[in-house]
C-alpha positions as CSV (number, residue, x, y, z in Angstrom):
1,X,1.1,-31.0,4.0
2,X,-1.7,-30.7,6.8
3,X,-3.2,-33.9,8.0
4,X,-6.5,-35.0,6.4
5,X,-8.7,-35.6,8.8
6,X,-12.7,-37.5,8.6
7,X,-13.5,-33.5,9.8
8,X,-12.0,-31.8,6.9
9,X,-13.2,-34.6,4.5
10,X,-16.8,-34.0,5.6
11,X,-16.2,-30.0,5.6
12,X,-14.9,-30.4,2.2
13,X,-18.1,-32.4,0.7
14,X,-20.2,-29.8,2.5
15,X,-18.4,-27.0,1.1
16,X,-18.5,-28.8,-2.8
17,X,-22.3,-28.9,-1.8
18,X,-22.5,-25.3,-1.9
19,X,-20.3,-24.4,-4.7
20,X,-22.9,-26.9,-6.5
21,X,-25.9,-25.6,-5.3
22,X,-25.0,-22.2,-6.5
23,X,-25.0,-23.1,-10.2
24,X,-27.8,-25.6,-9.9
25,X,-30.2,-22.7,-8.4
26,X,-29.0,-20.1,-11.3
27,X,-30.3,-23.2,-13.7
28,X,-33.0,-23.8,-12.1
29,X,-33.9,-20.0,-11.9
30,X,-34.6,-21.0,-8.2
31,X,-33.7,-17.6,-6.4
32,X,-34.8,-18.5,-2.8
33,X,-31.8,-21.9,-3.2
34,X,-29.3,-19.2,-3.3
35,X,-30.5,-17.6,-0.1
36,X,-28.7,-21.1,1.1
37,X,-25.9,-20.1,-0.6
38,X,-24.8,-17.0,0.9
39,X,-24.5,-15.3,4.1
40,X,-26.7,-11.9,4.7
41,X,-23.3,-10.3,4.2
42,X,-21.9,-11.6,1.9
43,X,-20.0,-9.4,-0.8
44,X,-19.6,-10.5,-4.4
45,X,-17.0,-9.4,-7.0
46,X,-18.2,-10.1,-10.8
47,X,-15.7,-9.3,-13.2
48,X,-16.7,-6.2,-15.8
49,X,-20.1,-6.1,-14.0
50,X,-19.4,-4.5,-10.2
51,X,-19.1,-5.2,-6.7
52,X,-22.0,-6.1,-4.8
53,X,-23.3,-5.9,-1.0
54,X,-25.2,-8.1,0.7
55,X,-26.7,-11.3,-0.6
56,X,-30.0,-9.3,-1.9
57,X,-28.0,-7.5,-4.4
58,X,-25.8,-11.0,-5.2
59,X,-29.0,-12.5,-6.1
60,X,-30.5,-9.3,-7.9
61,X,-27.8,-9.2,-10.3
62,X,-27.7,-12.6,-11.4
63,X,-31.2,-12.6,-11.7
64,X,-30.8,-9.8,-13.9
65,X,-28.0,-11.3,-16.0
66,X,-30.2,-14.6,-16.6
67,X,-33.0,-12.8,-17.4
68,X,-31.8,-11.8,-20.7
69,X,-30.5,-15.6,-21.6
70,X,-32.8,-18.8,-22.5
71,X,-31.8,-21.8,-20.8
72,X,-28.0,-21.9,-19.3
73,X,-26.2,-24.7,-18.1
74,X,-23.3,-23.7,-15.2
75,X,-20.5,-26.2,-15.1
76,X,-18.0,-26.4,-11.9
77,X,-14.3,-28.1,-11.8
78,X,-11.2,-28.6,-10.5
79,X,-12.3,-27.8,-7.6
80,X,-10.2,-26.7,-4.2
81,X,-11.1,-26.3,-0.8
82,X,-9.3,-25.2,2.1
83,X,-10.8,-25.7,5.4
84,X,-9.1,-23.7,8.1
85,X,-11.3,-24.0,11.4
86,X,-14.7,-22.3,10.7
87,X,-13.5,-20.8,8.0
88,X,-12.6,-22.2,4.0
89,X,-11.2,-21.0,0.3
90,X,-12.5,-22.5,-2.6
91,X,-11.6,-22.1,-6.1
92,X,-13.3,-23.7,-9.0
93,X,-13.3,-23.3,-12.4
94,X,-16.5,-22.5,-14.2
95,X,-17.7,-23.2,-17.7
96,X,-21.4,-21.7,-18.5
97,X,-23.2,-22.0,-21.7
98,X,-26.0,-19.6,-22.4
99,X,-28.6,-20.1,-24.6
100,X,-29.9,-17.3,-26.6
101,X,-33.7,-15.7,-26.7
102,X,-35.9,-14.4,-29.8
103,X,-33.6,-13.7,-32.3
104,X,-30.7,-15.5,-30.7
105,X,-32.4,-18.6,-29.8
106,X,-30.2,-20.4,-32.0
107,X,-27.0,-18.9,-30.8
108,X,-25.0,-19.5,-27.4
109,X,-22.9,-17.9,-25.4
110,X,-19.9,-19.3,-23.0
111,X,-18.1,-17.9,-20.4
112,X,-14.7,-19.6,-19.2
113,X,-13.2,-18.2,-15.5
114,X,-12.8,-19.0,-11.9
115,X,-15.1,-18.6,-8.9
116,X,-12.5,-17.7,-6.0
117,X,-14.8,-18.2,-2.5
118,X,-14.2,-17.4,0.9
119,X,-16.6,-19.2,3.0
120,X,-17.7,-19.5,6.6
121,X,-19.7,-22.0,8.7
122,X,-22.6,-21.0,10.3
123,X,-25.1,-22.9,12.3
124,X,-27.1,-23.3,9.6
125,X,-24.3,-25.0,7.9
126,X,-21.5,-24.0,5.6
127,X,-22.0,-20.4,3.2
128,X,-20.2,-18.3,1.2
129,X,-19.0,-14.9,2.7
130,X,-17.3,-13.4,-0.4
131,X,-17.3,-14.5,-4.6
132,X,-15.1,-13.3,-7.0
133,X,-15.7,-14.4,-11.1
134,X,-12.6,-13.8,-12.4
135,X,-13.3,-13.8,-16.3
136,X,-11.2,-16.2,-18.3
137,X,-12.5,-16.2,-22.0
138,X,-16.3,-15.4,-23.3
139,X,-17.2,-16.8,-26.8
140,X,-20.5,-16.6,-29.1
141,X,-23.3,-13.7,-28.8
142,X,-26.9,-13.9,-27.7
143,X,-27.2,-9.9,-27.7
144,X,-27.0,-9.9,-24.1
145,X,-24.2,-7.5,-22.7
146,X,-25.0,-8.2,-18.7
147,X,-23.9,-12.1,-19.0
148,X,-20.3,-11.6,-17.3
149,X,-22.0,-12.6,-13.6
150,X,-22.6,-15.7,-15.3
């Protein structure tokens, strides 16, 4: 087992800072927050919806997949961080609850899976370099099929 160090403890809250902030801004529908997120180029991996290049298109698409939803609510556990110099893993597990529109407003929507990160840290401070969502379980409908980069 590595020593735990006042360095990696501080890394570590850092890092849980970002894995946060993600799912706040998606929330919040705050689109510059996630610009704090990633780095320029930084790749993304979103089960049954694509690969993605560059923290543009990472933010188009899950601007696009909210779009379709009412209000959303992204919750992040069991979280674990790996700090290895300047560079980190972090997994977390991810429940999101998505609300329908029109005729779905009274219907949700809940994705189950795993964020799996790779992160770096920059000058500007800790970001992530590369997100998978790897898909656990969806339940409900709210007549939205681009909800998997949830």
């Amino acid at each position: 087992m590595d020593e735990v160090t006042l360095d990696t403890l501080l890394d570590e809250a850092r890092i849980g800072k970002v894995l946060m902030g993600y799912a706040e801004a998606l929330d919040r529908r705050d689109w510059p927050a996630l610009e704090q997120v990633f780095t320029a180029d930084a790749t993304a991996h979103y089960t049954s919806i694509g690969h993605f290049e560059g923290r543009e298109a990472i933010i188009e698409v899950v601007r696009q997949a909210l779009s379709v939803c009412g209000p959303t609510q992204h919750l992040i556990g069991t979280v674990r961080i790996a700090v290895h110099g300047d560079g980190a893993t972090a997994r977390c597990y991810l429940q999101a609850i998505h609300a329908g529109l029109g005729d779905y407003r009274d219907r949700t929507l809940t994705v189950w899976g795993e964020y799996r990160d790779r992160l770096v840290r920059r000058p500007e401070g800790w970001r992530i370099a590369h997100r998978e969502l790897a898909l656990i379980h969806m339940s409900g409908d709210i007549g939205a099929t681009a909800l998997s980069a949830g």
